[in-house]
Structures are given as structure tokens and as C-alpha cells.
C-alpha positions as CSV (number, residue, x, y, z in Angstrom):
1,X,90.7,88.0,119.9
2,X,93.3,91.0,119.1
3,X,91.5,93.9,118.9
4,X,94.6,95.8,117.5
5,X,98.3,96.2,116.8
6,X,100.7,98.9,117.3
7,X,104.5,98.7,116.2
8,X,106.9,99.1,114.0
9,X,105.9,98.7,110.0
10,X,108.8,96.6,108.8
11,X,107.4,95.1,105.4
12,X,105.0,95.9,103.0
13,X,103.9,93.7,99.8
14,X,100.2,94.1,99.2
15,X,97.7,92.8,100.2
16,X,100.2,91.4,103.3
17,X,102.4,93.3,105.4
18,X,105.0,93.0,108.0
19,X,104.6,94.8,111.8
20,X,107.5,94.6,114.2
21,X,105.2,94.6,117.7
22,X,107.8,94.8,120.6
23,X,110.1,92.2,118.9
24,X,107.3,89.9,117.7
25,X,106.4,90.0,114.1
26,X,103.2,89.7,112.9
27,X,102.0,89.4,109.3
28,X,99.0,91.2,108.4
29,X,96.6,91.0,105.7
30,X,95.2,94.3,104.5
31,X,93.2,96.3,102.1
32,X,94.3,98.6,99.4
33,X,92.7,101.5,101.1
34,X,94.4,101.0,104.2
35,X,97.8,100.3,102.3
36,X,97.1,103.8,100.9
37,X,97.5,105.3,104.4
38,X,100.6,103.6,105.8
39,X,103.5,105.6,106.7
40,X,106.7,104.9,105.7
41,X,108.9,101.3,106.4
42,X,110.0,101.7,110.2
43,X,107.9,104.0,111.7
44,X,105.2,103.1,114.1
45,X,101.3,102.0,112.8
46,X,98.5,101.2,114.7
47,X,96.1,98.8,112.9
48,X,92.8,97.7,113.9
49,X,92.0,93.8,113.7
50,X,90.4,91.0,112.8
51,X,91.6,87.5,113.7
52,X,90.2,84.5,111.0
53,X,90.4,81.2,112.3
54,X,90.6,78.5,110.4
55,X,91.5,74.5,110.6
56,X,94.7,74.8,108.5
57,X,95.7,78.6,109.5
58,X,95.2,81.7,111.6
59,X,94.7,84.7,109.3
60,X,94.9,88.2,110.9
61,X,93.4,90.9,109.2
62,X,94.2,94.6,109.4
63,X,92.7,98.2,109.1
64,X,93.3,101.3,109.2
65,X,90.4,102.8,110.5
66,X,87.3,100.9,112.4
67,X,84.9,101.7,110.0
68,X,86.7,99.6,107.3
69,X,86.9,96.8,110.3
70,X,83.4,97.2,110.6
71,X,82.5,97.1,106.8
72,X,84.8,94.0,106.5
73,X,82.9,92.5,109.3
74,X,79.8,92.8,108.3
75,X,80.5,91.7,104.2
76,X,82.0,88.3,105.9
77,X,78.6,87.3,107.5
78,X,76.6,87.9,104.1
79,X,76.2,84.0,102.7
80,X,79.0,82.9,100.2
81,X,81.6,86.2,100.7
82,X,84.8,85.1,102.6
83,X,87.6,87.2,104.3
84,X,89.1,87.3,100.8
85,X,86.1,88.5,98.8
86,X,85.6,91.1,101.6
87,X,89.2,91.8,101.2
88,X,89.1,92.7,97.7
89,X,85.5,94.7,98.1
90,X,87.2,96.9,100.7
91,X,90.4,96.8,98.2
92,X,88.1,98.1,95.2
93,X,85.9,100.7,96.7
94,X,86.0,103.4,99.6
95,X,83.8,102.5,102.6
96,X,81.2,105.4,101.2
97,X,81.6,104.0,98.0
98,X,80.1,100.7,99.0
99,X,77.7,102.4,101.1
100,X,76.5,104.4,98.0
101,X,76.1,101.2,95.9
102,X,74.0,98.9,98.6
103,X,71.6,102.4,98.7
104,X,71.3,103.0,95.1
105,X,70.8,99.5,94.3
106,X,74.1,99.7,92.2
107,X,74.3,96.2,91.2
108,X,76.7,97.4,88.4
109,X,79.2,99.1,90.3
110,X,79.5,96.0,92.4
111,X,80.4,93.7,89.4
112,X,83.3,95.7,88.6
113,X,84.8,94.5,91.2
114,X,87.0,90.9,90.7
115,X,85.0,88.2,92.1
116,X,81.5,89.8,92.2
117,X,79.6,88.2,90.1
118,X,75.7,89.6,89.9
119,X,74.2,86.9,91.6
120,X,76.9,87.8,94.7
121,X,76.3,91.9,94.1
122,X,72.6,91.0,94.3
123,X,72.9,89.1,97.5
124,X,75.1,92.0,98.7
125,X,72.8,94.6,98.6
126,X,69.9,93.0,99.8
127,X,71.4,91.3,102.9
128,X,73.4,94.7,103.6
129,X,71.3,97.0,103.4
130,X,69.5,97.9,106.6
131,X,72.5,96.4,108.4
132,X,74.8,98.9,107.5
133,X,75.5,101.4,110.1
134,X,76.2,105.4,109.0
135,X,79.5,104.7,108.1
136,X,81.2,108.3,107.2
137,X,84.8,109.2,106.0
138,X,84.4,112.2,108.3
139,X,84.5,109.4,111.3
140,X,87.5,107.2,109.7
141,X,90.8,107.5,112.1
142,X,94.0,107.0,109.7
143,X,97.2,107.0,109.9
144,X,99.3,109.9,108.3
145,X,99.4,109.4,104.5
146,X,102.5,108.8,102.3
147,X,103.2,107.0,99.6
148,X,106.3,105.4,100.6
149,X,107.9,102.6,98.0
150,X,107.1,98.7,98.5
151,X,109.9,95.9,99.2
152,X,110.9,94.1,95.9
153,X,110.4,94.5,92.0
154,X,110.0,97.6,90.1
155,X,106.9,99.5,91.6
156,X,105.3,98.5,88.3
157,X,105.4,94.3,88.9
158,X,104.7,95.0,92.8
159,X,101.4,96.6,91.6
160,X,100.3,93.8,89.1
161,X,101.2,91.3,91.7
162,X,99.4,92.9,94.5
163,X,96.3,93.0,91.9
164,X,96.5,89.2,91.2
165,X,97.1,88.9,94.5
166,X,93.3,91.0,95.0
167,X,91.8,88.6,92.5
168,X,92.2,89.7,89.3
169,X,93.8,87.3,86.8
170,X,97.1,88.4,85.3
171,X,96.5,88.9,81.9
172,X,93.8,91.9,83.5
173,X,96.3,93.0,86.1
174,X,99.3,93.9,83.4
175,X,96.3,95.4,81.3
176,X,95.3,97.5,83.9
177,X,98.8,98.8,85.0
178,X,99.8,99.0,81.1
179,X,97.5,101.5,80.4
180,X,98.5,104.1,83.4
181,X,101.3,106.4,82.9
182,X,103.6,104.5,85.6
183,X,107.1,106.7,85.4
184,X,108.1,107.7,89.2
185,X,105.0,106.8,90.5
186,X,104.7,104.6,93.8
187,X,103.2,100.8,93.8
188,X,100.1,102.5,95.7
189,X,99.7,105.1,93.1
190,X,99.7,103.0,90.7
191,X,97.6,100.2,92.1
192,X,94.6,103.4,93.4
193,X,94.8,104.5,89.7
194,X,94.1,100.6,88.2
195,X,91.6,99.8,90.3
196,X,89.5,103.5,89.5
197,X,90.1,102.6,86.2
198,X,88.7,99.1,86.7
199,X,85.5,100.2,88.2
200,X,84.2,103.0,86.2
């Protein structure tokens, strides 16, 4: 198992990115909230991990902080939520956030996520809750924040393509990036601002 990875941060293109580790590159699959924290392309990251095996790939999964590791594991042994559900639960909603919602029985603010339906926010809280550890943002350890640009298209397409890429179907993504005020914003920006939107 690789427990982490530090190097160099060569590519980003959510939800994958791209780390240089002493001439080995590795790609990455990561949430939105550790995108958020990522410094800028070439300078040095330390990501905690989570290796998926499966019979036709090896995914590796990557965090910023080990609560969001811990959260991810924990949503992928809940019955019917895969690595890319859990993905896009982490992507949606702060570690606390999810916390609040499994205590408070808030089925709602589950749904609003792309993919939960209620049968799956349901399950969620029942099988979480009690299993869930204090998980605090006071105890998350993140990388210096920025809000560097992303590889490729305008950072208007990268965000609607990261948010397909997240789950939501394309016709929802443009939606939500249309109606934020994108002008010299960064893909993260724009992406943390659709998905608020999205779940309140």
C-alpha cells in the first residue's frame, strides 16, 4: 500500500492530477477540496493515499489532509458507494459538512450532491453514523493554499469539465458555471462557487 506521496506537482486537470515523485510520475485522483489547497504547478506536495485495486486498473487516490483520507475510507465500505461516489461526496461537501448532515439526519443536503439519490443518502447516514470518528477542520494538515490556474482550456470549460468529470451531466455543469460571474476567476474558484451553488 502507499501510504503517501511527496514531489513535484506537474499537472493538474480535476478531478486527476500529475506528481513528479523523484522522476516517476504518478497520476492521482483527487477531490475538489483538496484541489482547492494545491500550491502552484512545480512546487513540492505531499498527498496522503489511497491505492484502489481493481482487475482492469490500479487507481490511486489522493488527499490533502488524513481526515479527508479517512472520510473517503470509510464512505467506500458503506454498501453500493464506490471510490467515485466517495470521490464526488468529498468533492461536494467539506469533511464537517458531511459530518453535520449524517448527525442531523440531513437526508436533503445529501441529495444535492450528483449521484446521491435518497435511497443512497439514507443508507449513508445510517451506516455512518456511529462510525464516524471526530473528524475536525481544526485537525486537517494542508498544504499552503493558492489558487494557481489549471493546464488547458479557458478556466471556464476546465471547470465544466472537471464537474462532468464529478458526475454531473453537462447540460447541469454549463448551468452551473453560467450562472457565476466567471471574469479573472481561477478553475477552482469557479468550480468551489458551482458546487455551493449546487447544494444549497
Amino acid at each position: 500500500m502507499i501510504g503517501f506521496l511527496r514531489g513535484k506537482l506537474i499537472q493538474k486537470s480535476p478531478p486527476q492530477l500529475l506528481l513528479d515523485v523523484q522522476g516517476v510520475g504518478y497520476e492521482v485522483e483527487a477531490p475538489m477540496t483538496t484541489f482547492y489547497d494545491l500550491p502552484a504547478l512545480g512546487e513540492e506536495v505531499k498527498l496522503h493515499t489511497h491505492l484502489v485495486v481493481r482487475e482492469d486498473a490500479h487507481i490511486l487516490f489522493g488527499f490533502a489532509s488524513e481526515t479527508e483520507r479517512m472520510l473517503f475510507r470509510l464512505l467506500i465500505k458503506v454498501n453500493g458507494v464506490g471510490p467515485k461516489l466517495a470521490l464526488t461526496v468529498l468533492s461536494g461537501q467539506s469533511v464537517d459538512d458531511f459530518y453535520r448532515c449524517v448527525n442531523d439526519n440531513d437526508v436533503k443536503g445529501l441529495v444535492r450532491l450528483p449521484g446521491v439519490g435518497q435511497k443512497t443518502a439514507e443508507r449513508l447516514i445510517i451506516e455512518m453514523r456511529g462510525r464516524l470518528p471526530e473528524l475536525s477542520s481544526a485537525n486537517n494538515v494542508k498544504g499552503t493554499a493558492s489558487s494557481p490556474q489549471l493546464l488547458g482550456n479557458s478556466p471556464k470549460q476546465e471547470a465544466i469539465t472537471a464537474l462532468c468529470a464529478l458526475g454531473y451531466k453537462p447540460p447541469d455543469a454549463a448551468r452551473m458555471v453560467q450562472a457565476i460571474d466567471t471574469e479573472a476567476k481561477s478553475c477552482e474558484d469557479i468550480i468551489r462557487m458551482a458546487l455551493r451553488g449546487a447544494i444549497r
